[in-house]
N, C-alpha and C positions, 0 to 999 in steps of 0.2 A: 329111640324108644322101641322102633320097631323088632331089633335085635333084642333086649332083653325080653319082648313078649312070649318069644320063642326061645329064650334061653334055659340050657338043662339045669343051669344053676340059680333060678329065679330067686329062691330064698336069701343066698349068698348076694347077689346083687341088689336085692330090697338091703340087706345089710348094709352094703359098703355104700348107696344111696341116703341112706339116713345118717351115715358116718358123716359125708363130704356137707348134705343138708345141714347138719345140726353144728359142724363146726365152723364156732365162731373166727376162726384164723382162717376158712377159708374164705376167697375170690367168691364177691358177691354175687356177679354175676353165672357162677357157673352154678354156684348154690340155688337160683333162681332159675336157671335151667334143670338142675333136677329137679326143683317142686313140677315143673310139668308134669314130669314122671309119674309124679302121684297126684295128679289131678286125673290122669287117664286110669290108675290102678284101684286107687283111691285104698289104702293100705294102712293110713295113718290114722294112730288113734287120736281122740279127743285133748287128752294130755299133749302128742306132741303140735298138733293144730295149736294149741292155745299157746306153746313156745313160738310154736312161727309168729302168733297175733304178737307176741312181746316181745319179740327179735330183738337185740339191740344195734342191728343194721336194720336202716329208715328202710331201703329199696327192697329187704326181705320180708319186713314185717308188712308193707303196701302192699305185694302180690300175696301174701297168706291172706290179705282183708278179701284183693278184687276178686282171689281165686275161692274163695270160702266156699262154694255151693259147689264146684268142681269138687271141694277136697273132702269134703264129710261123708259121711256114710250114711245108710240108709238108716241104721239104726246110734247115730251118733247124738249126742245129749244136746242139741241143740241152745236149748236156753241157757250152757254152765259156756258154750262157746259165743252167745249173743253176747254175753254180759261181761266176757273177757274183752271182744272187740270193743265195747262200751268204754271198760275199764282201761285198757289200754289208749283209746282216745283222750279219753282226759289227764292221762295221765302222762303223755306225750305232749311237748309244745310241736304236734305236724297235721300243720292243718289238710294239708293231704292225705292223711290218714283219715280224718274225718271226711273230708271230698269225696273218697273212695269206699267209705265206711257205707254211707246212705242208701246208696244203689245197690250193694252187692248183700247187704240185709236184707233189700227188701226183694231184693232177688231169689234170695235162698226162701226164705219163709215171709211173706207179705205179712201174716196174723202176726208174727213173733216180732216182725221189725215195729209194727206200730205199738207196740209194748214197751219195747226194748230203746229205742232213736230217743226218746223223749228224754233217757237217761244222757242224752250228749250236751244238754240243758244245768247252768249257764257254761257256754262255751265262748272262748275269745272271738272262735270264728263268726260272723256274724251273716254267714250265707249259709249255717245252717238251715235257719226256716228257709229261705227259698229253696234251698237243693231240693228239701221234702216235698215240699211245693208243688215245684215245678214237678219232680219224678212223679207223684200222686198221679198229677194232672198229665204225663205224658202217657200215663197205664191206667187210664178213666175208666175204660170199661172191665179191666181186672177188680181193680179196688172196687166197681160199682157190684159187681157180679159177687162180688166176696161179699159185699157187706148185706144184701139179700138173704145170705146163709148162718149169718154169724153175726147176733147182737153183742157179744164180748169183744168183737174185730171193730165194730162198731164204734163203741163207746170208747174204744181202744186207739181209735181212729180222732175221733172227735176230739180226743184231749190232745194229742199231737198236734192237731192241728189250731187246736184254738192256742198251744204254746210256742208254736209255732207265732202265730198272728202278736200275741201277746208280748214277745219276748222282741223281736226285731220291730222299733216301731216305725223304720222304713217307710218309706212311700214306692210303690212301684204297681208293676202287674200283679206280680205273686201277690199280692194283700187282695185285690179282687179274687182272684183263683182260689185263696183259702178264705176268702169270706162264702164264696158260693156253695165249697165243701165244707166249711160250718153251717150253714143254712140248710144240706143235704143231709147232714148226718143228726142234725138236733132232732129231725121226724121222727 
């Protein structure tokens, strides 16, 4: 990486990077060693992000999920690339896809995931609601600090989580943790 930072031929090299990325006959693993490349560059449009989210290799399409916030741009369409990772969850039988899907949403954009996750609903996986869950409850003071600013985060919030509660009717910890953030966020 560090040699093409400084290379005279950068453009050429974004090229023949996106060539070895995007082909499906190559070695997944090396394919997945250049996405680094463009996590640190960050050069890829919207369109081809939303290819990696639909890879049809499982191990490429997981690191376009975990890496999503590394790979977007400042001015990148966020909600047409929420609703791909969405879409592509359900529309995949991997449930690590979904595993990995929770966290790196709500990583990129905390407002937009709790809009967007409620759309992984009804999913095989059944730890959805807890992932949510527990991640909410492991980043208490983000989510609390957000939801102070933002009644549409809010309300946005509340329904996640009450589908969240609703949908897995489980017994465990997570059901007290999202009964306390239903109780927080009904105020």
């Amino acid at each position: 990486i560090e040699v093409l930072k400084t290379s005279v031929n950068a453009e050429y090299d974004i090229v023949l990077l996106k060539e070895i990325l995007f082909d499906i006959f190559e070695n997944k693993e090396l394919r997945k060693r250049v996405m680094d490349y463009f996590t640190h560059f960050k050069v890829l449009n919207d369109n081809e992000i939303i290819d990696l989210i639909n890879d049809h290799e499982q191990g490429v399409r997981r690191k376009a999920v975990v890496e999503l916030k590394n790979l977007l741009k400042e001015n990148s369409n966020t909600s047409i690339i929420f609703n791909s990772v969405i879409e592509s969850c359900k529309n995949q039988d991997d449930i690590g896809l979904n595993n990995r899907a929770i966290p790196s949403l709500f990583e990129t954009n905390l407002k937009q995931a709790a809009k967007y996750i409620i759309g992984l609903f009804p999913q095989k996986n059944s730890t959805i609601s807890e992932r949510v869950i527990f991640w909410l409850n492991q980043n208490k003071e983000q989510v609390e600090e957000t939801i102070k600013n933002d009644d549409d985060f809010k309300k946005d919030l509340y329904n996640l989580v009450v589908k969240c509660s609703e949908y897995n009717q489980g017994i465990g910890e997570w059901k007290e943790i999202a009964k306390t953030f239903i109780d927080i966020l009904k105020d």
